[in-house]
N, C-alpha and C positions, 0 to 999 in steps of 0.2 A: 504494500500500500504506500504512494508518494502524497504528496501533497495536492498534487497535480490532480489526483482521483476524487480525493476530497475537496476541491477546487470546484472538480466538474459535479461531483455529488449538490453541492448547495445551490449551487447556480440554478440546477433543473429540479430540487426539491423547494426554490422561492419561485420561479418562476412557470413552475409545473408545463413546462413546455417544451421540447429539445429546440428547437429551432430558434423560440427567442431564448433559451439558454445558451445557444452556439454565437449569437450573435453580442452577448454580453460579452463574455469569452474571448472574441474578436477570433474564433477558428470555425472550420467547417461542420456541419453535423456529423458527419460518418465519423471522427475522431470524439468526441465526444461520447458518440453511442457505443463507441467501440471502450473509452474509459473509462464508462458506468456496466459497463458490460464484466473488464477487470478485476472492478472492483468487487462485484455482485459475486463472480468468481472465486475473489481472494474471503470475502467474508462466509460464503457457501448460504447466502439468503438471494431471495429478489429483496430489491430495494424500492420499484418503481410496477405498477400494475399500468400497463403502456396500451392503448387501440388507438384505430385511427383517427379516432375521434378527440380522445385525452388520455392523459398521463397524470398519474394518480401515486400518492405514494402508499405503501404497504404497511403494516403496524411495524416491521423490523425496519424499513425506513424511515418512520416517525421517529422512532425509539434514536435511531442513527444520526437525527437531525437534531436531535435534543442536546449532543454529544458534541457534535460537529467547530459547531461555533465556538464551543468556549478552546477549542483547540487553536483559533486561530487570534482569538483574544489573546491567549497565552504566547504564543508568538509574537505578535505585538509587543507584548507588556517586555519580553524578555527583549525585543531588540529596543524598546524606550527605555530598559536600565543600563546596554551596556552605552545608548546613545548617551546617556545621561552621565553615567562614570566616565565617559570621554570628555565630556563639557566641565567637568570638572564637579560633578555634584557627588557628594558625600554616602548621601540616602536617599530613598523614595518612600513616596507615600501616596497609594492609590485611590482616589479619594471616586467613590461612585454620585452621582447625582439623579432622582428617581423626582417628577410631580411639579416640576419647571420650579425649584427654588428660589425663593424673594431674593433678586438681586444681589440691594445694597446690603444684606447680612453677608450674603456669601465675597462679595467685591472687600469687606470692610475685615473680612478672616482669614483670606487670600492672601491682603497687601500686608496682615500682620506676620502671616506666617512670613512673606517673604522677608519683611524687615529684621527678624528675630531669627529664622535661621534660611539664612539666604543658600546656605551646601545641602538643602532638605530639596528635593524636584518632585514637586508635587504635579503628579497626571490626574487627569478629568475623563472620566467616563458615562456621558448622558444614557442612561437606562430603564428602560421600565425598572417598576419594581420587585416584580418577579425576577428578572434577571440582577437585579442587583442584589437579592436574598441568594441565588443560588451560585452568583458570582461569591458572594462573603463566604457561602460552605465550603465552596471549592477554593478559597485564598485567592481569589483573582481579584480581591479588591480588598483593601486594610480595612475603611468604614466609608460608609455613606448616609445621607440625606435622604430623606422621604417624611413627606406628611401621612405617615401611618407606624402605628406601635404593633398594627398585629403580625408582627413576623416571623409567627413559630419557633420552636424548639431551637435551644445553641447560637440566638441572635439575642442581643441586647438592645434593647430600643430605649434611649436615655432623652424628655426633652431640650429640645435646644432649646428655640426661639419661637414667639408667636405672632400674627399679626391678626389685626381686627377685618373682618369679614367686611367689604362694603358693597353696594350696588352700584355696578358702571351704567352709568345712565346718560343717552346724547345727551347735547346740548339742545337746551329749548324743548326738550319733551316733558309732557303735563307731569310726568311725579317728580317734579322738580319745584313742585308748590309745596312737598314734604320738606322738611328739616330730616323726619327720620321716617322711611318708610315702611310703614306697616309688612309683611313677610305675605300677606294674602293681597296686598294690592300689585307687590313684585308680581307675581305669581300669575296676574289678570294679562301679563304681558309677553308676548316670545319671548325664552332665552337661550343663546348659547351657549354651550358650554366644553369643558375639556372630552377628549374622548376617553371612555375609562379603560382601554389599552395601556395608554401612553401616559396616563397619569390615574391610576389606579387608588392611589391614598387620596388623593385631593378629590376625587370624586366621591370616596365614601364619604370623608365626612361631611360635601355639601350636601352628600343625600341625609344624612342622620339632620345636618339642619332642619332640610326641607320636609323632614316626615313629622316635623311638628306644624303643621300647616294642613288644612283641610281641603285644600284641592290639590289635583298633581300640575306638575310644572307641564308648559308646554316648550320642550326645546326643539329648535328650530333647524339647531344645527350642530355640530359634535367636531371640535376642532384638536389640535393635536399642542398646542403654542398659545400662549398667553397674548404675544403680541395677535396672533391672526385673532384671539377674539375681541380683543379688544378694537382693532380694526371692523370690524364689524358691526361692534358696539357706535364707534365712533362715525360708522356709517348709518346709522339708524335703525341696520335691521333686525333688534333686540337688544336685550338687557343682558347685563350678567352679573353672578356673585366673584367676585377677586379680593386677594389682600389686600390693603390698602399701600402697603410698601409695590406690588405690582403697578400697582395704578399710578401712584407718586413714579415711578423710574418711568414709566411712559412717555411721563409730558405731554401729552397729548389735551389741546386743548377744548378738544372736539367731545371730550367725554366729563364727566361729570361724577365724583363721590357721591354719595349719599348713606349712612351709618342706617342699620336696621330699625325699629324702633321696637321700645325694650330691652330685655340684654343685650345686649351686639356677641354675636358669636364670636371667634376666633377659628384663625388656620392655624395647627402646633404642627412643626418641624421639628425631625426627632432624627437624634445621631442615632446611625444601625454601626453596631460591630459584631464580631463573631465574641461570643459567651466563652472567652479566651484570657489569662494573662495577659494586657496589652507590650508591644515594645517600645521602646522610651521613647522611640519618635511618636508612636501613635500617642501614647502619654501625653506626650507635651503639646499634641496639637488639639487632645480632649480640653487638656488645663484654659485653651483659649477660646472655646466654646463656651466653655462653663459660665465665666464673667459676663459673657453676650446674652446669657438668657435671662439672666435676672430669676423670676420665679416664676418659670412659664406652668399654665395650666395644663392639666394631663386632659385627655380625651374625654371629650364629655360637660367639661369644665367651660363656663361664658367669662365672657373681658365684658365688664361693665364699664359703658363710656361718661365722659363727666357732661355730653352734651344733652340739656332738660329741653323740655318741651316737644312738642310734633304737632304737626297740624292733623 
């Protein structure tokens, strides 16, 4: 088995097609078919249930696909340490990112690590959050971020930081007569929102918000990025719940805060590490989390704002 095989393995199990698999690839089909063939050979399974209609993969292909990637992850990582002990860095520290993380905490944790130990190379890896749990079992990543605590057995989920839940709302549309909007007036309106693929913790808990609310949301649309909804937002064609630190890094003057009214919920960001003795790098870059959260609330828990009244 080369690399080469599992190359052409993922290309035709993402894109379940040999032809736009060859074409990704930048080689002909017949080599292709002939390396998934190899392969299927060298492992003594099918991988691939193929007619002329479609290509389909097999449960030992699923199973094979599950594996695949973090092989090539790990190659990565191994050629960004030895790129990194060439540049002259000391140590690494792999830091996963899961639920599109509020900015200015992470820009304001970044610039400290770098100031404090500059021989530390700190790598970023945007991941859902399933792969960033299965990434931390397997040591492909020291800790990472995610807005969610429930992350099974042998994961330590510690809070970081919180921010207060607001409604992006255009400019010049009627619930802008609120100071603080009611959760069932939101709710009268399209929203968009994250897709829970790609951000998996940040949608649960706008869903645990919104199941305290007696009608269901209408969303309009399921985006992958903070910025494209708020783009959207900012275009008129619905509302949405964001942190308030998202919204402020925006700048966007086309969009408009607006605090809940009654408690104001909160988003909590929660360091994941593996249920491990940490090592001293990881140590010291926990030690600078800690200061940043002050007393964030656990799951569950509301951020009462100081602003009274609502219309």
């Amino acid at each position: 088995m080369e690399l080469r095989h599992l190359r052409c393995f993922l290309a035709v199990a993402e894109e379940l097609h040999f032809a736009r698999a060859a074409e990704r690839l930048h080689i002909e089909q017949s080599p292709l078919s002939r390396a998934i063939k190899e392969l299927e050979e060298d492992l003594g399974v099918r991988l691939f249930n193929r007619t002329t209609r479609s290509t389909r993969l097999t449960r030992a292909g699923q199973l094979f696909l599950d594996h695949v990637p973090r092989i090539f992850t790990a190659l990565d990582q191994a050629r960004g340490s030895v790129q990194a002990a060439a540049a002259g860095f000391h140590d690494q520290l792999r830091l996963a990112l899961s639920d599109g993380i509020t900015p200015p905490r992470l820009t304001a944790l970044l610039a400290q690590c770098r100031e404090e130990e500059p021989q530390v190379d700190i790598r970023l890896f945007e991941v859902p959050l399933g792969q960033q749990l299965r990434g931390l079992h397997d040591d492909l990543y020291d800790v990472g971020f995610a807005q969610s605590a429930e992350v099974g057995d042998g994961i330590v989920a510690e809070p970081a930081w919180s921010d207060p839940l607001v409604v992006a709302v255009p400019a010049r549309h009627p619930l802008l007569a609120y100071q603080r909007i009611p959760l069932d007036e939101v709710l009268r309106h399209p929203l968009v929102a994250c897709d829970p693929l790609s951000c998996e913790g940040h949608c649960h808990q706008i869903r645990r918000i919104l199941r305290s609310a007696d009608r269901e949301p209408l969303v309009v649309e399921q985006v992958s990025s903070h910025d494209l909804m708020l783009t959207l937002v900012a275009a008129g064609y619905a509302l949405a719940l964001v942190g308030a630190s998202h919204l402020a890094a925006s700048r966007r003057e086309e969009v408009v805060a607006r605090p809940l009214a009654g408690r104001s919920p909160v988003l909590t960001t929660w360091l994941l590490r593996r249920d491990a003795e940490p090592s001293e790098t990881l140590r010291r870059f926990i030690g600078r989390v800690t200061p940043m959260s002050g007393d964030p609330p656990h799951e569950g828990d509301s951020f009462t704002s100081d602003t009274k009244g609502e219309n």
